[in-house]
N, C-alpha and C positions, 0 to 999 in steps of 0.2 A: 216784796219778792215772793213768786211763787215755791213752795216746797216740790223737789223733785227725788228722784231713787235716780243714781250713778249705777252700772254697776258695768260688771269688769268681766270677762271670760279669761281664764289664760290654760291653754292644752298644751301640753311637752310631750314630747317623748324620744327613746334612745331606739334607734331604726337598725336592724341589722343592714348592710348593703347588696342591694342585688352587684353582679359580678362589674358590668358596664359603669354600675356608677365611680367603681373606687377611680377612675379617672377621671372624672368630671374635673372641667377647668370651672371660675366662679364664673366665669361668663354663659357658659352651657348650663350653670347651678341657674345664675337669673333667667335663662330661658324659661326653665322648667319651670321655677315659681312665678314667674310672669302671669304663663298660660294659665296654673291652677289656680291664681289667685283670682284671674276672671273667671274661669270657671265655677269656681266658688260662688260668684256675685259680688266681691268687695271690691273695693276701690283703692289703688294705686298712685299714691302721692311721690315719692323718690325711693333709691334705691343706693346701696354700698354693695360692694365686691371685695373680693382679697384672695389671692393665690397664694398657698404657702410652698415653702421648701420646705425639704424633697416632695411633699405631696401633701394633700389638702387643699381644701377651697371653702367658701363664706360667700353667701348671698343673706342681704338683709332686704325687705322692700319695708318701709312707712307706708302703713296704710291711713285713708281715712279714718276706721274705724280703730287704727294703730299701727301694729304691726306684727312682722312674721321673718323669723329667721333662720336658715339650716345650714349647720357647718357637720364638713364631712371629712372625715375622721379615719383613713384607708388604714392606717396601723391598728384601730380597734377594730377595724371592718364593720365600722356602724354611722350613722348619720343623728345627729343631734338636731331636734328639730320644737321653734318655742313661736306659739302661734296666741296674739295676745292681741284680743279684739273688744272694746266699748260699744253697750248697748245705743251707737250713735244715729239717733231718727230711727230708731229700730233696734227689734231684738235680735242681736245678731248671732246667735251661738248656735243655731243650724249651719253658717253660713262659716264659723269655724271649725264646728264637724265636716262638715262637707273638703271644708282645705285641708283635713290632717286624714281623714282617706283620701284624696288626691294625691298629700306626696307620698303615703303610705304608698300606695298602686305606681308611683314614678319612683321612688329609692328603693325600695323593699320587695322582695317577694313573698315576705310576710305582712299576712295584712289582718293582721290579730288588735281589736281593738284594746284587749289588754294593755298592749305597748304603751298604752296613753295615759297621762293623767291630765284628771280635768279640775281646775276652780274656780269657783266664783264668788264674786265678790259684791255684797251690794253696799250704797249709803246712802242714805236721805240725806240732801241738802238742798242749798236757796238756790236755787233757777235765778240768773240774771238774767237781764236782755241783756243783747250783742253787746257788745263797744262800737263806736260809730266807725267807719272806714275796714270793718274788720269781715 
């Protein structure tokens, strides 16, 4: 087995809401991280939703390279947003900068990179080939 580096990005942050979002349904929620998520460049595997009573909503999508989730949050009047990408075929953590201003510029009218925290994570390990049918 080849030795290889894993490593992990993962950005959060607590989003104040611009005025339009505090209604968002999850489905109008998955619009919008749809679009940023190709805008970003990443890849799109599936996706959950959830509407809460009296108000709130949950968009999660699985990415290829993991995934990305924003729950909104109208009684804080803020958007909770966890965006957790592997460096898969590539280094990807321009490409989850790129998606945490995107939904910065689509939830927020602040668009203060402050907001954000970022880590990463490396580890050296054995590289396997595939499994067969996979």
């Amino acid at each position: 087995m080849k030795e290889a580096v894993l490593t992990s990005h993962h950005l959060s942050a607590i989003l104040p809401l611009k005025p339009e979002a505090f209604s968002f349904s999850a489905e109008t929620l998955l619009n919008l991280l749809n679009q940023a998520v190709v805008d970003a460049g990443l890849a799109r595997m599936a996706d959950a939703v959830a509407d809460f009573s009296p108000q709130g909503a949950s968009a999660v999508i699985v990415l290829k390279e993991s995934h990305v989730a924003v729950h909104i949050w109208p009684e804080h009047d803020a958007a909770t947003v966890d965006i957790h990408v592997c460096d898969y075929m590539a280094d990807n953590l321009a490409k989850a900068r790129a998606l945490a201003e995107l939904l910065s510029a689509a939830l927020s009218d602040k668009h203060d990179s402050d907001l954000w925290q970022e880590l990463t994570v490396s580890k050296k390990t054995r590289a396997r080939a595939p499994l067969a049918g996979k």
